[in-house]
Backbone as a chain_set.jsonl record, in Angstrom:
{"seq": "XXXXXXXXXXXXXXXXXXXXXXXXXXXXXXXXXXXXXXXXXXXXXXXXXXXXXXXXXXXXXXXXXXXXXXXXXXXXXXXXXX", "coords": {"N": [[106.862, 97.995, 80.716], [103.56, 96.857, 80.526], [100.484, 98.15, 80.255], [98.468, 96.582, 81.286], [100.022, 95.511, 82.972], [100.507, 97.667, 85.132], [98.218, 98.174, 85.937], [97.998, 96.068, 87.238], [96.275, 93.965, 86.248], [94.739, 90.986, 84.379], [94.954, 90.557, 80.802], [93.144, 89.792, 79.495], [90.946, 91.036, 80.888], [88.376, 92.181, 82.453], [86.382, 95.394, 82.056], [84.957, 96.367, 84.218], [87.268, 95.37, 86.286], [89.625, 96.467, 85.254], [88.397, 99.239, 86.305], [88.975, 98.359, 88.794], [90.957, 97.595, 89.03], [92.616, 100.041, 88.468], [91.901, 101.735, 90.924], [92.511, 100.312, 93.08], [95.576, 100.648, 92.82], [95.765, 103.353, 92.927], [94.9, 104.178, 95.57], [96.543, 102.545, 96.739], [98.918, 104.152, 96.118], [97.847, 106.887, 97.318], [98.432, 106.175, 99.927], [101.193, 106.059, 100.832], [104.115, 108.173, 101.615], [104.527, 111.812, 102.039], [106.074, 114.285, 101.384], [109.596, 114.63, 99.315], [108.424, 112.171, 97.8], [106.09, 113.334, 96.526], [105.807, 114.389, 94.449], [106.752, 111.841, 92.492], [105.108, 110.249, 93.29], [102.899, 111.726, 91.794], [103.526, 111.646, 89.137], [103.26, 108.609, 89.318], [100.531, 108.665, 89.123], [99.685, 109.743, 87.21], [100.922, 108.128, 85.359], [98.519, 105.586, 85.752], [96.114, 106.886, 85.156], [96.361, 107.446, 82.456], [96.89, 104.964, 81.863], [94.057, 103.687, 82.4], [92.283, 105.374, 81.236], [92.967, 104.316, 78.264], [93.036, 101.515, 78.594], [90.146, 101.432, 79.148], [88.567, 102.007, 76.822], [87.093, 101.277, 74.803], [87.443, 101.26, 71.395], [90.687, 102.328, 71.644], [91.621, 100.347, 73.526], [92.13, 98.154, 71.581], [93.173, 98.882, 69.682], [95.375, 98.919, 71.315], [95.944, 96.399, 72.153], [96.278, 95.175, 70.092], [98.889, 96.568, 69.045], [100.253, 95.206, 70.822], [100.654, 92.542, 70.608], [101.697, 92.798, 67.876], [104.053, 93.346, 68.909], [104.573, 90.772, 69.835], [104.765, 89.246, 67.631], [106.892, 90.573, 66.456], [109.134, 91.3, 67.805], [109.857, 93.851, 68.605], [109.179, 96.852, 70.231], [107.387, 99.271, 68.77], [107.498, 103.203, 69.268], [106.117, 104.916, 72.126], [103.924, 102.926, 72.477], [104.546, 101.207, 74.858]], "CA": [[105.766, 97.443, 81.471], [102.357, 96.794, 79.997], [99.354, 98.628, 80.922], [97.989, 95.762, 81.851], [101.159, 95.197, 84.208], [100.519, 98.484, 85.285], [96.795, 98.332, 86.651], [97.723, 94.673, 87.978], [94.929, 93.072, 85.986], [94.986, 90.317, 83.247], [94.873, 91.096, 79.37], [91.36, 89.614, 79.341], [90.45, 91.953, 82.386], [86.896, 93.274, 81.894], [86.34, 96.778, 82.428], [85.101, 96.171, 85.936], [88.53, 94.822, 87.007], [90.119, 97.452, 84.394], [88.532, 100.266, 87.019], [89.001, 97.928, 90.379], [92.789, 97.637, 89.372], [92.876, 101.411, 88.408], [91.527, 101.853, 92.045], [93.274, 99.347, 93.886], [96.653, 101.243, 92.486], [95.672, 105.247, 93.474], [94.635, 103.92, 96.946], [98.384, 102.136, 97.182], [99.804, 105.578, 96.123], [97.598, 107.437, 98.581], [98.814, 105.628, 101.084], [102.453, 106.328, 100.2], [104.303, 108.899, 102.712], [104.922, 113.284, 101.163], [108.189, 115.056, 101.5], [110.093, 114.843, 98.486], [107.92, 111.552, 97.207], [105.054, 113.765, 95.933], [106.27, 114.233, 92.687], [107.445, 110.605, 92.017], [103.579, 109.879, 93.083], [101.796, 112.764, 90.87], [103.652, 111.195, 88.052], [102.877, 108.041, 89.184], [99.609, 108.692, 89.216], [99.627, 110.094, 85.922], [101.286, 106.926, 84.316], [98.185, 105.321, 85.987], [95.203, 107.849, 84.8], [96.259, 107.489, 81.096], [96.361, 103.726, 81.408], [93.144, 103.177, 82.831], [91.717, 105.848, 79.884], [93.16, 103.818, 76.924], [91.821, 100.431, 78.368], [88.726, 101.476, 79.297], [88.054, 102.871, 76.031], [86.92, 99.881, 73.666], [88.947, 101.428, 70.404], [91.755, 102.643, 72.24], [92.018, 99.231, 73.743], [91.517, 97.229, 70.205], [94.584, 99.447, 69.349], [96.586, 99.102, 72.077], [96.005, 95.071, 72.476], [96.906, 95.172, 68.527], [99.987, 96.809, 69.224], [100.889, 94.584, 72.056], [100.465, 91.721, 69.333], [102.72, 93.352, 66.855], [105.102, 93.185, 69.716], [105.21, 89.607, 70.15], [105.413, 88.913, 66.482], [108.243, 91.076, 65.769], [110.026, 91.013, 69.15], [109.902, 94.898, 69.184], [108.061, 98.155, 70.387], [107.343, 100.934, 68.715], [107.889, 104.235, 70.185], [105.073, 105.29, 72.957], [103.508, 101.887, 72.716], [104.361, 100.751, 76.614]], "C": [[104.472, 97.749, 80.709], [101.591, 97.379, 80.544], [98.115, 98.306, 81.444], [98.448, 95.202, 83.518], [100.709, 96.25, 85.346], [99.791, 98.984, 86.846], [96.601, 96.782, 87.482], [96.43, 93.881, 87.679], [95.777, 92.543, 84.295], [94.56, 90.89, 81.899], [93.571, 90.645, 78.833], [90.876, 90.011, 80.193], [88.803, 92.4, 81.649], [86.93, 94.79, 81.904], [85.727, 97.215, 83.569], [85.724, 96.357, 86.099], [89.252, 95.845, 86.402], [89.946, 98.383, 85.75], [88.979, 99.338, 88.677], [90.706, 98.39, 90.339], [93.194, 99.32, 89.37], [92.552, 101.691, 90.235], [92.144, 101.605, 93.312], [95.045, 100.614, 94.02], [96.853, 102.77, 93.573], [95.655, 105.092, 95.378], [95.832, 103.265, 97.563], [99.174, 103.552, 96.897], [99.299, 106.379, 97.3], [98.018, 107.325, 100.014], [100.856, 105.703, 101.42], [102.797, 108.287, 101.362], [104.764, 110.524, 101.511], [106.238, 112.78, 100.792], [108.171, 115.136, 99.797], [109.338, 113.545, 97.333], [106.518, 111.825, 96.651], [105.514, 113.467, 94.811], [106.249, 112.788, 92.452], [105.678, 110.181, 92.015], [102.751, 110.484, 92.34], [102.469, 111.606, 89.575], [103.298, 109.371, 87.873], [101.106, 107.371, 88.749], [98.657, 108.866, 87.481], [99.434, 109.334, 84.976], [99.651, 106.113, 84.297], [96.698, 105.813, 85.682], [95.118, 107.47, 83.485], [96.163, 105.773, 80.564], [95.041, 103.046, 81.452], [92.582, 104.1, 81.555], [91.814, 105.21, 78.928], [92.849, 102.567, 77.135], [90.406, 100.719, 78.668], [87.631, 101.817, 77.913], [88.234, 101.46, 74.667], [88.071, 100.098, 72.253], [89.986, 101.104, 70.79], [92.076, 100.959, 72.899], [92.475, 97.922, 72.443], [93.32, 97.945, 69.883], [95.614, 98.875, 69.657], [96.74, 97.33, 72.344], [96.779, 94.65, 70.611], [98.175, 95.39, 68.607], [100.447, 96.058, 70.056], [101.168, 92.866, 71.266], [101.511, 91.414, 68.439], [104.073, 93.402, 67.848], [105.766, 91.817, 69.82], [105.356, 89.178, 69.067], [106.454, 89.355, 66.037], [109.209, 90.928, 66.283], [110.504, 92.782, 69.103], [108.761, 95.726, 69.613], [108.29, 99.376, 69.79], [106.973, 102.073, 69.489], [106.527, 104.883, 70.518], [103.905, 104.129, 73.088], [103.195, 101.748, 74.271], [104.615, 101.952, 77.091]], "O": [[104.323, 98.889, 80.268], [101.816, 97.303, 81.751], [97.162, 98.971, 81.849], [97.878, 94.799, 84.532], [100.53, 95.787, 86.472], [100.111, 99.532, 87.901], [95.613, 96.377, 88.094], [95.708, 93.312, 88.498], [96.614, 93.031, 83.536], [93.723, 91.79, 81.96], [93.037, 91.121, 77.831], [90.015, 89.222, 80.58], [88.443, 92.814, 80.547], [88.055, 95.197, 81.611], [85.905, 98.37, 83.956], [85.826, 97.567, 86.301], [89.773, 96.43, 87.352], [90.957, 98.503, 86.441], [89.286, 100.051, 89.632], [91.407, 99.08, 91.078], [93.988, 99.779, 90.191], [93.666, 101.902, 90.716], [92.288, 102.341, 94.289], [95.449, 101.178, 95.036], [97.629, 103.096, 94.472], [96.276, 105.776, 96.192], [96.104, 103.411, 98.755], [100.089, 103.868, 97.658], [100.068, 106.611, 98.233], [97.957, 108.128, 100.946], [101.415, 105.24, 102.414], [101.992, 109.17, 101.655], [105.226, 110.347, 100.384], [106.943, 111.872, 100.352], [107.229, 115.515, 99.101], [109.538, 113.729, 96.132], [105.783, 110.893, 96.326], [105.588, 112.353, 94.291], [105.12, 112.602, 91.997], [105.071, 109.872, 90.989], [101.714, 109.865, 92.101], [101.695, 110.738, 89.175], [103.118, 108.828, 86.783], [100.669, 106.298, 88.333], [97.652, 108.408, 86.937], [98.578, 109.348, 84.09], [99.235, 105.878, 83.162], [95.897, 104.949, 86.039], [94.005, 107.127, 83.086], [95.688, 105.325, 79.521], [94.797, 102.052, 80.769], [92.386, 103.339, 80.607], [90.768, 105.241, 78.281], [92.342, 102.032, 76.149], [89.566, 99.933, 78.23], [86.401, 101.871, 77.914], [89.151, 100.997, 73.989], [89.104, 99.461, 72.043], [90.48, 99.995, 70.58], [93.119, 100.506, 72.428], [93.131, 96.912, 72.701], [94.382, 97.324, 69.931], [96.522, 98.422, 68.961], [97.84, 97.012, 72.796], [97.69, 93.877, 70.316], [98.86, 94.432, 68.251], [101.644, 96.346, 70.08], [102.103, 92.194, 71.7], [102.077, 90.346, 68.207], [105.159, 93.513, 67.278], [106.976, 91.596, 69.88], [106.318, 88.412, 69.113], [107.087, 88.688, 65.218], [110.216, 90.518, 65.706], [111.601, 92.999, 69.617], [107.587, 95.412, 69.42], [109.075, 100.273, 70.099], [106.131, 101.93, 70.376], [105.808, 105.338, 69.628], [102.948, 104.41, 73.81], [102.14, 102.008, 74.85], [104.605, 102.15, 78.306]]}, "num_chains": 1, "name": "protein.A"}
């Protein structure tokens, strides 16, 4: 899953919509019941923290849209990509 997929926003997302979708997401986990589904949500949360950091972050995005690129030309992913 893309980290576009991720944050539920398009691959030409601005960085508005970049933090709305980051937002949108945490506030669907918050809403999400304890018990034994903490964990599954901390880490979801996690997945969700580091994606919104690497698009928000003009390089880090330039990178990571590069690599996503190199994906559809080759028809693979290299490892820690998605």
């Amino acid at each position: 899953m893309s980290l576009y997929a991720l944050l539920d926003v398009p691959a030409d997302a601005s960085t508005e919509d970049i933090e709305a979708g980051y937002r949108r997401a945490c506030e669907a986990l918050a809403r999400q019941g304890g018990g034994l589904r903490s964990l599954l949500r901390h880490w979801r949360l996690h997945r969700l923290t580091r994606a919104y950091a690497r698009l928000r972050d003009p390089a880090e995005r330039r990178t990571y849209d590069a690599g996503l690129l190199r994906i559809e030309m080759l028809g693979r992913c290299p490892p820690g990509l998605l």
